[in-house]
PDB file of N, CA, C, O and CB in Angstrom:
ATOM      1  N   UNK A   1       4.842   1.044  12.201  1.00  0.00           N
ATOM      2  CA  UNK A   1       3.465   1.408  12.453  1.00  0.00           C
ATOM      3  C   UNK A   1       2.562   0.988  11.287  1.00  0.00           C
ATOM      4  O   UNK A   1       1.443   0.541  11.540  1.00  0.00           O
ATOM      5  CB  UNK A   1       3.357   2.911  12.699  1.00  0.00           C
ATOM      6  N   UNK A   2       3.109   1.141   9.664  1.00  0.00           N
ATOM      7  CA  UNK A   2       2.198   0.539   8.958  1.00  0.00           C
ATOM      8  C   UNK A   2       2.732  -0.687   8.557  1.00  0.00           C
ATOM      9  O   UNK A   2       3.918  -0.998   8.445  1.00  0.00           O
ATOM     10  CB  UNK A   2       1.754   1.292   7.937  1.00  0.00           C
ATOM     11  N   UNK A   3       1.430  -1.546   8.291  1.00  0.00           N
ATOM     12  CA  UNK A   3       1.360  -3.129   8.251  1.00  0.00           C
ATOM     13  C   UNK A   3       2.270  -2.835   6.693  1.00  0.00           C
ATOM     14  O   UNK A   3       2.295  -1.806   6.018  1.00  0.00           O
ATOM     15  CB  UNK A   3      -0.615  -4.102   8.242  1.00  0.00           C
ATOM     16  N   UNK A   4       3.040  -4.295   6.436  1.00  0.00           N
ATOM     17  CA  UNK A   4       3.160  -4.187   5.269  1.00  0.00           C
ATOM     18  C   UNK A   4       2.060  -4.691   3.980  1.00  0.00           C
ATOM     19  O   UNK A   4       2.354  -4.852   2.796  1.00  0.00           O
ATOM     20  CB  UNK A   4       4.249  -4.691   5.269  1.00  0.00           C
ATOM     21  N   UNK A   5       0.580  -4.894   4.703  1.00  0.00           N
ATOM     22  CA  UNK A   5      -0.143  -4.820   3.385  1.00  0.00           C
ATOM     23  C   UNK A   5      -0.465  -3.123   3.001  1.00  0.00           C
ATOM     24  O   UNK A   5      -0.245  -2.699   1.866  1.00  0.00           O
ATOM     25  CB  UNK A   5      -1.665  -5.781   3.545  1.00  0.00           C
ATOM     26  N   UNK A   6      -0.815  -2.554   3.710  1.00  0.00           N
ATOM     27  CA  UNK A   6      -1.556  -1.185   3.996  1.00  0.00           C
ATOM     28  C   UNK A   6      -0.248  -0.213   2.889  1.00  0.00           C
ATOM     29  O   UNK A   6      -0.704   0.478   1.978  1.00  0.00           O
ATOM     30  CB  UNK A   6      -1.640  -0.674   6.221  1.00  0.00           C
ATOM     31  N   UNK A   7       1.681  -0.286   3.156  1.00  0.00           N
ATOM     32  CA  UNK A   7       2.497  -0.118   2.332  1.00  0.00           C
ATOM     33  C   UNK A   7       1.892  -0.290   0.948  1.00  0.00           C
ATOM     34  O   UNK A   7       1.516   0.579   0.161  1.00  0.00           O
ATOM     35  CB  UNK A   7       3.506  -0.880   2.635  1.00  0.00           C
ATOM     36  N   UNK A   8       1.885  -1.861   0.815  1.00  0.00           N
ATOM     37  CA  UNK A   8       1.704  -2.489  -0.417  1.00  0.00           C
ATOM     38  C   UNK A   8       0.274  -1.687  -1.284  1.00  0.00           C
ATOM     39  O   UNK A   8       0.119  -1.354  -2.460  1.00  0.00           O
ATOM     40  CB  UNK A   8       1.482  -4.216  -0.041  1.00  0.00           C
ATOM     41  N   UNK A   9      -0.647  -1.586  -0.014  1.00  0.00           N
ATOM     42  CA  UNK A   9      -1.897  -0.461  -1.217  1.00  0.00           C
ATOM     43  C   UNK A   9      -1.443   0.519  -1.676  1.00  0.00           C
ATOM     44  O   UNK A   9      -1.532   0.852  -2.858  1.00  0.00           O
ATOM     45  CB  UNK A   9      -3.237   0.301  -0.641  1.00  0.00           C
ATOM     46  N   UNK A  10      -0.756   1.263  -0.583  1.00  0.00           N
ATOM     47  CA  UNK A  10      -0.552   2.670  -0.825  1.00  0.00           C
ATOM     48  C   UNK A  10       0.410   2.662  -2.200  1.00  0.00           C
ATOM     49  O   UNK A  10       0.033   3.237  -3.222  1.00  0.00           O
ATOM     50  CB  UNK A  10       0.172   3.447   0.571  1.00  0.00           C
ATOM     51  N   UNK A  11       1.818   1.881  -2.114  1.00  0.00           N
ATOM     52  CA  UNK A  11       2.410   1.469  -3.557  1.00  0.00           C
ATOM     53  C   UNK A  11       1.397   1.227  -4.662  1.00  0.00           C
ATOM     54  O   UNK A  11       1.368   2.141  -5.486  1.00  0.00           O
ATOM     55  CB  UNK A  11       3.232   0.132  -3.453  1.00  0.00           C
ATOM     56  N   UNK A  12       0.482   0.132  -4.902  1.00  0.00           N
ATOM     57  CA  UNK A  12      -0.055   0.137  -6.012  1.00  0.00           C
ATOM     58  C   UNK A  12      -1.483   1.346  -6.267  1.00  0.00           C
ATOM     59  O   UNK A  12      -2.345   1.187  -7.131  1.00  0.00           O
ATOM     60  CB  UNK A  12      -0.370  -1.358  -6.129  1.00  0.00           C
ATOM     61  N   UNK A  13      -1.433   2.521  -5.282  1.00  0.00           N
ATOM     62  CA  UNK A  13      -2.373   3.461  -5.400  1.00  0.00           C
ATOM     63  C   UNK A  13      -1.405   4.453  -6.413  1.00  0.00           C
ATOM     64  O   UNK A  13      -1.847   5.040  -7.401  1.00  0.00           O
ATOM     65  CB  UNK A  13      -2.942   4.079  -3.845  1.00  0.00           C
ATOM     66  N   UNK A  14      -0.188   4.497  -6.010  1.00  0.00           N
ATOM     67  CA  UNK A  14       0.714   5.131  -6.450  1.00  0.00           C
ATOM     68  C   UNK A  14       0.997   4.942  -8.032  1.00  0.00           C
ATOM     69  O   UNK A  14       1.140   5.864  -8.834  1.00  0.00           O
ATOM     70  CB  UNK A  14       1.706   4.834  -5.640  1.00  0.00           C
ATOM     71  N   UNK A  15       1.050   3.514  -8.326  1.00  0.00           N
ATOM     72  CA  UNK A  15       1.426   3.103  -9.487  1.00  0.00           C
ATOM     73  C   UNK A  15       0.215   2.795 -10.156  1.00  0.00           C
ATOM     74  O   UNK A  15       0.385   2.430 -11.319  1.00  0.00           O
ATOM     75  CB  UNK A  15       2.341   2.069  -9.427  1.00  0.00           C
ATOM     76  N   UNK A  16      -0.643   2.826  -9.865  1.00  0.00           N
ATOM     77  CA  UNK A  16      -1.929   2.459 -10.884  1.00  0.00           C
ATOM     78  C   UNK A  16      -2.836   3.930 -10.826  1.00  0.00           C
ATOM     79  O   UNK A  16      -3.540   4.122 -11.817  1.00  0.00           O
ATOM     80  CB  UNK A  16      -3.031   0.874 -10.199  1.00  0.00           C
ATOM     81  N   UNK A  17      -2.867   4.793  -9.939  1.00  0.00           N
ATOM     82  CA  UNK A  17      -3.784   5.742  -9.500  1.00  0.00           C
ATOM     83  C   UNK A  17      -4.892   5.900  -9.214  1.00  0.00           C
ATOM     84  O   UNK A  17      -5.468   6.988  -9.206  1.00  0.00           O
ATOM     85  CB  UNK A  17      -3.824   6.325  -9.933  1.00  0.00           C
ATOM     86  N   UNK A  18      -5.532   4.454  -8.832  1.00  0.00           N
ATOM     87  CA  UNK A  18      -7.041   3.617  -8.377  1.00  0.00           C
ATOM     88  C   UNK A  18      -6.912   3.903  -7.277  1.00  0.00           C
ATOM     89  O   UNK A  18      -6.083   3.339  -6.563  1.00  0.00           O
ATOM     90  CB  UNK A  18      -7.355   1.986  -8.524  1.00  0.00           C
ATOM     91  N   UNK A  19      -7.905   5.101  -6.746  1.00  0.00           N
ATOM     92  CA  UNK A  19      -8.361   5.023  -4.854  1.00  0.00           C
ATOM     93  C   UNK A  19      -8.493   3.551  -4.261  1.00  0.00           C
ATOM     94  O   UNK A  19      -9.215   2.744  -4.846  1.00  0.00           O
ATOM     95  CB  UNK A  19     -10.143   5.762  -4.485  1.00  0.00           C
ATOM     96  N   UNK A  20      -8.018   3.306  -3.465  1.00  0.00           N
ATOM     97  CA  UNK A  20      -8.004   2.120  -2.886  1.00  0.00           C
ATOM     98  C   UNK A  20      -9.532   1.975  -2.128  1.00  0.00           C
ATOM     99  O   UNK A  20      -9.605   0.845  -1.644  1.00  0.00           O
ATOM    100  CB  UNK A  20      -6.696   2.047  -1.910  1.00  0.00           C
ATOM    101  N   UNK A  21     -10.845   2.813  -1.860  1.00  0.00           N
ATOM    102  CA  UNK A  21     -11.953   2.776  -1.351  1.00  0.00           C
ATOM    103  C   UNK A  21     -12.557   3.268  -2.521  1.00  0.00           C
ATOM    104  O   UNK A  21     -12.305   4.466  -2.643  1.00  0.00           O
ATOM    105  CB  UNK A  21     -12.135   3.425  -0.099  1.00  0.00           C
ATOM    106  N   UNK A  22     -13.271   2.810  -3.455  1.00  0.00           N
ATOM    107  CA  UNK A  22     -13.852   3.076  -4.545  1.00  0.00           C
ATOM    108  C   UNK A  22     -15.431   3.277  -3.756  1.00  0.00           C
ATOM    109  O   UNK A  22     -16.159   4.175  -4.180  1.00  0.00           O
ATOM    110  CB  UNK A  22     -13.578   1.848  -5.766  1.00  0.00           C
ATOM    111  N   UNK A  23     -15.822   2.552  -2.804  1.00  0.00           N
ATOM    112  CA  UNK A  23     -17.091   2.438  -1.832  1.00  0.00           C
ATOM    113  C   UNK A  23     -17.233   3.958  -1.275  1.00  0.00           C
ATOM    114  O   UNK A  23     -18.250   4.527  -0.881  1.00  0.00           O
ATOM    115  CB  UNK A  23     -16.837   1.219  -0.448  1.00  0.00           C
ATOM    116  N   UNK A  24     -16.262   4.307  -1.340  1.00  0.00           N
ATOM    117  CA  UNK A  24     -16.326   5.764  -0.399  1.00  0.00           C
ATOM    118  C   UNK A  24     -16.901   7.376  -1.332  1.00  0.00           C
ATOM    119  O   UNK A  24     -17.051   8.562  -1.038  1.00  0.00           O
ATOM    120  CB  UNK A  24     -14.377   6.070   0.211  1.00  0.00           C
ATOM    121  N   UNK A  25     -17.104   6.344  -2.780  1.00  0.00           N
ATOM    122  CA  UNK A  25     -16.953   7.022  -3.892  1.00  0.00           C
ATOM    123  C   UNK A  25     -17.102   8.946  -3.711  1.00  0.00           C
ATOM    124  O   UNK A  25     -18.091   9.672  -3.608  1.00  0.00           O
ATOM    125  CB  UNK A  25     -18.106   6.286  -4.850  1.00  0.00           C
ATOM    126  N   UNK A  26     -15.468   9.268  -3.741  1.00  0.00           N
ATOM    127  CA  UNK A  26     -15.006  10.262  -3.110  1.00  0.00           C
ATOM    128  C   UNK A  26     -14.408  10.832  -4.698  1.00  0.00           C
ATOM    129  O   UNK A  26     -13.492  10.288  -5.315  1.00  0.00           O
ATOM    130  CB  UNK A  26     -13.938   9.872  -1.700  1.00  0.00           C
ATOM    131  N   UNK A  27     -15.163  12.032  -5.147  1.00  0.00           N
ATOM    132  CA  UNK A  27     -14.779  12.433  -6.937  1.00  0.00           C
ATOM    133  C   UNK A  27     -14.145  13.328  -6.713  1.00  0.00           C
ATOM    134  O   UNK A  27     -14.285  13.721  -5.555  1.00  0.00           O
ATOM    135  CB  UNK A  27     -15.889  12.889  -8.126  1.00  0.00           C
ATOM    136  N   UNK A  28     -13.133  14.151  -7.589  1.00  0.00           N
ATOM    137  CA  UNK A  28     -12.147  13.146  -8.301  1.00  0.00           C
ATOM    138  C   UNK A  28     -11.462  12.937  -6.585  1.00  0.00           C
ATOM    139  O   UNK A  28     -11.413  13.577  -5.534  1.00  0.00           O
ATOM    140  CB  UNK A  28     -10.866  13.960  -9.913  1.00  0.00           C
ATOM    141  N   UNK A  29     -11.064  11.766  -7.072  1.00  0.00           N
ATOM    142  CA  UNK A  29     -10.096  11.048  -5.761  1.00  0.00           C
ATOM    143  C   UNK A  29      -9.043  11.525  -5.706  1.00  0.00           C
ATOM    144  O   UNK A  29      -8.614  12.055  -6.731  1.00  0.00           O
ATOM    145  CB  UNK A  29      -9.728   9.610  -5.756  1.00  0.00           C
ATOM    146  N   UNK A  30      -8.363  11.521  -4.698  1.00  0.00           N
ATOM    147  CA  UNK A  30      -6.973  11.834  -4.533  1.00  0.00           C
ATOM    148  C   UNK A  30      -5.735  11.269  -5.406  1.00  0.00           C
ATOM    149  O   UNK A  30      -5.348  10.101  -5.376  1.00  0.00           O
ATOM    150  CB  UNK A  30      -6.749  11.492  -3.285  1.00  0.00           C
ATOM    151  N   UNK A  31      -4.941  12.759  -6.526  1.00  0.00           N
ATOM    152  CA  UNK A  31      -4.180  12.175  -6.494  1.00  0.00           C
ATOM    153  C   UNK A  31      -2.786  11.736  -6.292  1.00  0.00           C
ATOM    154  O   UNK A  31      -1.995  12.574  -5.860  1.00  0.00           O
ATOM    155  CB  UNK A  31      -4.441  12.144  -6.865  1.00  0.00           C
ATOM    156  N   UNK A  32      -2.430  10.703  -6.510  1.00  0.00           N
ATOM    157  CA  UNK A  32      -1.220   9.659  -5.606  1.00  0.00           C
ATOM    158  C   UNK A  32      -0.278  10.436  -6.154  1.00  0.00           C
ATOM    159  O   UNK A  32       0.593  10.698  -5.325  1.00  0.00           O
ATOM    160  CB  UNK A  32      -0.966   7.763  -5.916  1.00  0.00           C
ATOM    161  N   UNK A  33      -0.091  10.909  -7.196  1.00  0.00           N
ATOM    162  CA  UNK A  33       1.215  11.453  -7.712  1.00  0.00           C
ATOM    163  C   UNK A  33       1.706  13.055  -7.446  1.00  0.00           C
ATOM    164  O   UNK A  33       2.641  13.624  -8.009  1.00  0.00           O
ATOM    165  CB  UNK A  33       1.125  11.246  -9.211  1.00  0.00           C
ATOM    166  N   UNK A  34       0.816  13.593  -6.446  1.00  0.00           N
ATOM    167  CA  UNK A  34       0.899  15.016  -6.125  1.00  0.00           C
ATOM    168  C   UNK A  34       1.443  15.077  -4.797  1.00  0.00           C
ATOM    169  O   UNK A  34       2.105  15.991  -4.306  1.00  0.00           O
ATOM    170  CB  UNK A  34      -0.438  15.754  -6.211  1.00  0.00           C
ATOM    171  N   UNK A  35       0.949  13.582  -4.080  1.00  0.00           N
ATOM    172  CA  UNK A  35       0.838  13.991  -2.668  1.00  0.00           C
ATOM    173  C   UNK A  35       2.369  12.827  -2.406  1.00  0.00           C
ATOM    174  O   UNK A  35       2.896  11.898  -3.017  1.00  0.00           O
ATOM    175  CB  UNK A  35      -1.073  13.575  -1.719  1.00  0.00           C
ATOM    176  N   UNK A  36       2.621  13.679  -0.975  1.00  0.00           N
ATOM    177  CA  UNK A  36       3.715  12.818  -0.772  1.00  0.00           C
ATOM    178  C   UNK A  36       3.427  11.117   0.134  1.00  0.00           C
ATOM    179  O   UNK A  36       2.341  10.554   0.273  1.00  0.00           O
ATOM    180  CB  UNK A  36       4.745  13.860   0.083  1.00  0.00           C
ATOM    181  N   UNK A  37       4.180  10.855   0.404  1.00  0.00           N
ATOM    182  CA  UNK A  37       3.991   9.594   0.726  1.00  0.00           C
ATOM    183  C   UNK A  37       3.085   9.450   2.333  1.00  0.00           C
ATOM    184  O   UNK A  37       2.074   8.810   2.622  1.00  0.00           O
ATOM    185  CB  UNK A  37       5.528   8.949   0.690  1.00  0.00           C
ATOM    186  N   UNK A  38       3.907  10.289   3.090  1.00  0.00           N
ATOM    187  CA  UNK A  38       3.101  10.728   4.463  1.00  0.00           C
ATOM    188  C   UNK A  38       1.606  11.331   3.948  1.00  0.00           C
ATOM    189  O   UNK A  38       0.618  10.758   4.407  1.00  0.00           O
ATOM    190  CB  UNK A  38       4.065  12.090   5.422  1.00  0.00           C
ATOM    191  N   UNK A  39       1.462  12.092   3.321  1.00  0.00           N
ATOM    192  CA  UNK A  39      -0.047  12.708   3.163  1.00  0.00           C
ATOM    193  C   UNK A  39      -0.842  11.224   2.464  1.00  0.00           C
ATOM    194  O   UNK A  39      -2.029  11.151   2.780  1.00  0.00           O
ATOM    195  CB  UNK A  39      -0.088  14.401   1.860  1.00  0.00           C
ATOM    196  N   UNK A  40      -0.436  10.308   1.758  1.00  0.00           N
ATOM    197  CA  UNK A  40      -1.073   8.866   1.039  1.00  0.00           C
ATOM    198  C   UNK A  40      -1.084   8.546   2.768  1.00  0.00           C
ATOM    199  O   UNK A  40      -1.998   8.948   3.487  1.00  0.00           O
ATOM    200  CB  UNK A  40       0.158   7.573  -0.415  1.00  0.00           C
ATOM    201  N   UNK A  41      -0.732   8.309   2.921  1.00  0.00           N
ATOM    202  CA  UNK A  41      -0.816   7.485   4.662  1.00  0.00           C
ATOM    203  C   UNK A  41      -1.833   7.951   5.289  1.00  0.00           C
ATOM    204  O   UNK A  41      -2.644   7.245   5.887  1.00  0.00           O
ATOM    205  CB  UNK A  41       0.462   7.765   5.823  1.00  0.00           C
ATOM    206  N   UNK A  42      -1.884   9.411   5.191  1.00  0.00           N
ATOM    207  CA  UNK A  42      -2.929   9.713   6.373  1.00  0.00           C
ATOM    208  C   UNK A  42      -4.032   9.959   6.042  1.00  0.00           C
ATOM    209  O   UNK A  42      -4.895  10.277   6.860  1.00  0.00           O
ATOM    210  CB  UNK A  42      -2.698  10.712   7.179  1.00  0.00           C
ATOM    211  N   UNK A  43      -4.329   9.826   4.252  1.00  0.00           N
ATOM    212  CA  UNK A  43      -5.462   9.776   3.701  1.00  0.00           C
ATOM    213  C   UNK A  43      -5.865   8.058   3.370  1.00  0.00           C
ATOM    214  O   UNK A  43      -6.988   7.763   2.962  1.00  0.00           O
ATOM    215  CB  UNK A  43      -5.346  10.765   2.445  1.00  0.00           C
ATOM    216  N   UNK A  44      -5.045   7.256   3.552  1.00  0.00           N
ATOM    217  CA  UNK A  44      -5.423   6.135   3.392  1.00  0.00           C
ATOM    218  C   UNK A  44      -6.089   5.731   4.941  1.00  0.00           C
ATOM    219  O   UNK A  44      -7.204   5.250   5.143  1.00  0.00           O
ATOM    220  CB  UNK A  44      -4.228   5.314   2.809  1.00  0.00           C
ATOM    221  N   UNK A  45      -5.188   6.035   5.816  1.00  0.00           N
ATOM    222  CA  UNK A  45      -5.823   6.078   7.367  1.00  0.00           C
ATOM    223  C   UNK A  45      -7.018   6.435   7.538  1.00  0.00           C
ATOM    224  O   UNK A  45      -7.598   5.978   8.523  1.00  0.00           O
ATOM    225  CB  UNK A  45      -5.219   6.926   8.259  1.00  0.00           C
ATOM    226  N   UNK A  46      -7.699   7.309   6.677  1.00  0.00           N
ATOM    227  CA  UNK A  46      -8.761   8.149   7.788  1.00  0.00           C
ATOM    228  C   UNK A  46      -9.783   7.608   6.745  1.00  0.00           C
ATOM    229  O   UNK A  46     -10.952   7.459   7.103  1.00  0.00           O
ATOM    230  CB  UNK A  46      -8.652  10.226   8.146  1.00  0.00           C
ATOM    231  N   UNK A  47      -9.239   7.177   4.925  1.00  0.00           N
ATOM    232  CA  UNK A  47     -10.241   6.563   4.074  1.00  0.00           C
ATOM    233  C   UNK A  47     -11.017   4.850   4.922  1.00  0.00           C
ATOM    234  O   UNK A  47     -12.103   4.271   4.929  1.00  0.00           O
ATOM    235  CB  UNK A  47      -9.238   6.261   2.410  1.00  0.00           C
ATOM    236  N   UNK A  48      -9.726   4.668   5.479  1.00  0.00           N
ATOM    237  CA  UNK A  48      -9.815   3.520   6.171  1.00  0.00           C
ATOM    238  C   UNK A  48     -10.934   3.142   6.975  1.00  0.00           C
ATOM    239  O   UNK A  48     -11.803   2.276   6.872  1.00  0.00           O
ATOM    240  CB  UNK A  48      -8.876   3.482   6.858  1.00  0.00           C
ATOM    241  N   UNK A  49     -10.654   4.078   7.845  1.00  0.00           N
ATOM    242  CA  UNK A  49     -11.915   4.449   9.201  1.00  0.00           C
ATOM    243  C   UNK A  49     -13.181   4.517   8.551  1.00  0.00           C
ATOM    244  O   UNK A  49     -14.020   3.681   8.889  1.00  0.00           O
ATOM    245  CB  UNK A  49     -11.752   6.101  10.100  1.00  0.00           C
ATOM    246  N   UNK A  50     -13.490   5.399   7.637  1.00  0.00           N
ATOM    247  CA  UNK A  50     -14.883   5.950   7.507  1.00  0.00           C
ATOM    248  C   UNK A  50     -15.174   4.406   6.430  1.00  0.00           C
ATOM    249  O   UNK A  50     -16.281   3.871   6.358  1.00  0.00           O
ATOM    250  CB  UNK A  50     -15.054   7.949   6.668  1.00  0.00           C
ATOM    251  N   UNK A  51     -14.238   4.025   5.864  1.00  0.00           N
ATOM    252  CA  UNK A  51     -14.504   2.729   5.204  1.00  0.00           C
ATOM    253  C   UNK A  51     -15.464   1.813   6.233  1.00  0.00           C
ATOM    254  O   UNK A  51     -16.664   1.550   6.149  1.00  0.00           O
ATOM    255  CB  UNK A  51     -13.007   1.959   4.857  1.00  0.00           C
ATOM    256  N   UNK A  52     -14.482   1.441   7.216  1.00  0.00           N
ATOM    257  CA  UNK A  52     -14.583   0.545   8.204  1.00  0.00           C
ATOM    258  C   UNK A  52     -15.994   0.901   9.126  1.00  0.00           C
ATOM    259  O   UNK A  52     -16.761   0.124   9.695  1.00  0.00           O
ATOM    260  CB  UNK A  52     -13.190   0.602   9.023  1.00  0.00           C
ATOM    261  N   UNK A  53     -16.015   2.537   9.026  1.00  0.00           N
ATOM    262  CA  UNK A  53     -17.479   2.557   9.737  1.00  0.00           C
ATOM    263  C   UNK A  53     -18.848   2.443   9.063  1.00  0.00           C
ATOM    264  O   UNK A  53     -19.934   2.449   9.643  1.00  0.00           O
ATOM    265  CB  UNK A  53     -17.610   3.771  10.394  1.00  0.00           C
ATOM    266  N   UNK A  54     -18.600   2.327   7.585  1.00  0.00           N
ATOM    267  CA  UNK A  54     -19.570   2.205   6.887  1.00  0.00           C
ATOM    268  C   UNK A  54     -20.202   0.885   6.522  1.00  0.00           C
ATOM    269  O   UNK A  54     -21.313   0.532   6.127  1.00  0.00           O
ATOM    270  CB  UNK A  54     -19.269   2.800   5.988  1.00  0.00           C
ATOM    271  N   UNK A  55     -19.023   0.275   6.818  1.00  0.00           N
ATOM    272  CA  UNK A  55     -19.577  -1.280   6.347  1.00  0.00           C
ATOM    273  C   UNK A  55     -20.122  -1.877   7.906  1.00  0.00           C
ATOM    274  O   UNK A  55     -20.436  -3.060   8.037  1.00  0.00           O
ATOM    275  CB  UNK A  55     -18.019  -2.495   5.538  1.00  0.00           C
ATOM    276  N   UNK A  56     -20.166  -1.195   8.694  1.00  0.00           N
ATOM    277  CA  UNK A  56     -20.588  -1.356   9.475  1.00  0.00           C
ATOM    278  C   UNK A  56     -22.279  -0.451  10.650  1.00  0.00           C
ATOM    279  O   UNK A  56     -22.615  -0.483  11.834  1.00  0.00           O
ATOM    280  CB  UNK A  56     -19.392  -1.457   9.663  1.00  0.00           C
ATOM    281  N   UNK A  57     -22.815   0.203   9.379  1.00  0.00           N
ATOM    282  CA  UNK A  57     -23.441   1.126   9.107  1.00  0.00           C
ATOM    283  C   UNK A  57     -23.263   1.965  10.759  1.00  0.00           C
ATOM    284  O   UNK A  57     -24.036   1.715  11.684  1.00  0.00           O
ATOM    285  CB  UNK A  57     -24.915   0.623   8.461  1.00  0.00           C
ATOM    286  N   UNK A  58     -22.273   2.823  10.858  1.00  0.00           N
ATOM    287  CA  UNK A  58     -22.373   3.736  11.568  1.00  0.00           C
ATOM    288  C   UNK A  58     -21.846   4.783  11.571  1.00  0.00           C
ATOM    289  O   UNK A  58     -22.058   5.586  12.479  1.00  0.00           O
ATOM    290  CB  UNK A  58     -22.283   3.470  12.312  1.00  0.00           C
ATOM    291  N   UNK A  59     -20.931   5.070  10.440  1.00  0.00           N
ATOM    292  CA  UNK A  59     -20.559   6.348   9.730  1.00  0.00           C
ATOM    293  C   UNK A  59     -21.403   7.541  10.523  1.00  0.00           C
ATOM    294  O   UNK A  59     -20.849   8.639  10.570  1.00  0.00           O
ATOM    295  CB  UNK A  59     -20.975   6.252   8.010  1.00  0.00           C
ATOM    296  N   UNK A  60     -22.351   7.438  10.978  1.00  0.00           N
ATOM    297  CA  UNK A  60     -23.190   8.817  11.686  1.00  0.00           C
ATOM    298  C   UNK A  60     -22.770   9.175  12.753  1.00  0.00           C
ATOM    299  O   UNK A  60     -22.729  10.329  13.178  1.00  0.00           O
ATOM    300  CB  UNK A  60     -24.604   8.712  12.024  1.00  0.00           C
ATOM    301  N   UNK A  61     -22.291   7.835  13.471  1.00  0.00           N
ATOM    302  CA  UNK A  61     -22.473   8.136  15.138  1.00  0.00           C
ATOM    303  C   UNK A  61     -21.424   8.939  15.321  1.00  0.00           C
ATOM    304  O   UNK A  61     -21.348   9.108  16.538  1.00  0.00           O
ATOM    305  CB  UNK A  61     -22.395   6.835  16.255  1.00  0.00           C
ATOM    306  N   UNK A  62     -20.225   9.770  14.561  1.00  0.00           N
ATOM    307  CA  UNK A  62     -19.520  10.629  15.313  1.00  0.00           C
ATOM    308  C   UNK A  62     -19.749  12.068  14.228  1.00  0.00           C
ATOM    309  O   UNK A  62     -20.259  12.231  13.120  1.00  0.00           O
ATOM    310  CB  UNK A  62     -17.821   9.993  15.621  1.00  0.00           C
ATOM    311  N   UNK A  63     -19.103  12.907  15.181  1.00  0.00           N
ATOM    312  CA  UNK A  63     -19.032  14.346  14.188  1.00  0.00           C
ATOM    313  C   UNK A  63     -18.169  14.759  13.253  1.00  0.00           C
ATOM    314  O   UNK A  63     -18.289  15.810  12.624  1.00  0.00           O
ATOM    315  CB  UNK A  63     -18.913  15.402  14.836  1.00  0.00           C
ATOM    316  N   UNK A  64     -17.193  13.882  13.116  1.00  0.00           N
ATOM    317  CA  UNK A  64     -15.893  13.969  12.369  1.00  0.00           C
ATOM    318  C   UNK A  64     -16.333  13.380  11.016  1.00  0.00           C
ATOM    319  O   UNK A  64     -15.884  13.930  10.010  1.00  0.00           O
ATOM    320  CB  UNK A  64     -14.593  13.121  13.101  1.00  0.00           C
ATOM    321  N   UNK A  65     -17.367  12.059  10.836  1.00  0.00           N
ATOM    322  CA  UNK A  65     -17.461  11.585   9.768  1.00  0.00           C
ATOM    323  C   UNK A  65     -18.192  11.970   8.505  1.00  0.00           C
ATOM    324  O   UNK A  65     -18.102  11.765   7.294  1.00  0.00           O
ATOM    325  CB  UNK A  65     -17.708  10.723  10.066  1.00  0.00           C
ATOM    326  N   UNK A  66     -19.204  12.834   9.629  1.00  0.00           N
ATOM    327  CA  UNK A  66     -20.451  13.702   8.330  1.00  0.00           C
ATOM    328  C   UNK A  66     -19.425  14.774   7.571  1.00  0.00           C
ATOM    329  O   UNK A  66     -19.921  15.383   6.623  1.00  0.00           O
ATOM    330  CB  UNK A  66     -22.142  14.944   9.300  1.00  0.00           C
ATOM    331  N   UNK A  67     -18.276  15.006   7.850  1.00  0.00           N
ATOM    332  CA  UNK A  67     -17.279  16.141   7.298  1.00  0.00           C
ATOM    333  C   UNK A  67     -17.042  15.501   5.806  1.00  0.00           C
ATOM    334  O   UNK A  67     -17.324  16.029   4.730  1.00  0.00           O
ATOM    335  CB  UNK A  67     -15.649  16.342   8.320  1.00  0.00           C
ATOM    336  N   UNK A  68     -16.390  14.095   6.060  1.00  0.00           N
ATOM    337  CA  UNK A  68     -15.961  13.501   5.042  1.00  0.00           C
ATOM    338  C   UNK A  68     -17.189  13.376   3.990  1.00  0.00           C
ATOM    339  O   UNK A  68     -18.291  12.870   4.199  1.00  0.00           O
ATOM    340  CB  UNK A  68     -15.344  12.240   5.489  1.00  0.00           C
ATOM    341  N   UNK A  69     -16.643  14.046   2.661  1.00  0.00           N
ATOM    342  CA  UNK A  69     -17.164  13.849   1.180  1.00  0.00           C
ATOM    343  C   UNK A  69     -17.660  12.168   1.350  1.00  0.00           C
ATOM    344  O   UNK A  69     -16.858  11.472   1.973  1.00  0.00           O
ATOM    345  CB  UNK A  69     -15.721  14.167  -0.208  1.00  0.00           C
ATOM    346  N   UNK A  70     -19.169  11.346   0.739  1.00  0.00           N
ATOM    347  CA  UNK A  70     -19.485  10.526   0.705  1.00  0.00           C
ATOM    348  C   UNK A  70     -19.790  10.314  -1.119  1.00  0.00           C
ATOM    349  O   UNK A  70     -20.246   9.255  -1.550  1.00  0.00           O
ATOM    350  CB  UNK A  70     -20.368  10.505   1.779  1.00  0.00           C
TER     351      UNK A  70
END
């Protein structure tokens, strides 16, 4: 289910401790060394989305996204 680039972030989120969405600028960021590998996944997933809806300016149009810290 995950690509092996999406692996490969989550590894060097792990080993460097750089949020992989610095755009999302989300303080202090999550960190990689507390959480287990499944919880990095499903915060990289959902960093993903609101990433993906922002660069696409529509982060508004649902109710789930105004939740997320900007």
């Amino acid at each position: 289910m995950w690509t092996p680039e999406i692996e490969a972030t989550i590894d060097q989120w792990q080993r460097t401790g750089m949020f992989p969405f610095p755009g999302l600028q989300i303080f202090p960021a999550p960190n990689p060394h507390t959480l287990s590998v499944e919880n990095l996944r499903l915060i990289h997933h959902v960093a993903s989305i609101s990433h993906e809806l922002r660069v696409v300016d529509a982060e508004g149009f649902t109710l789930w996204t105004r939740q997320i810290p900007t």
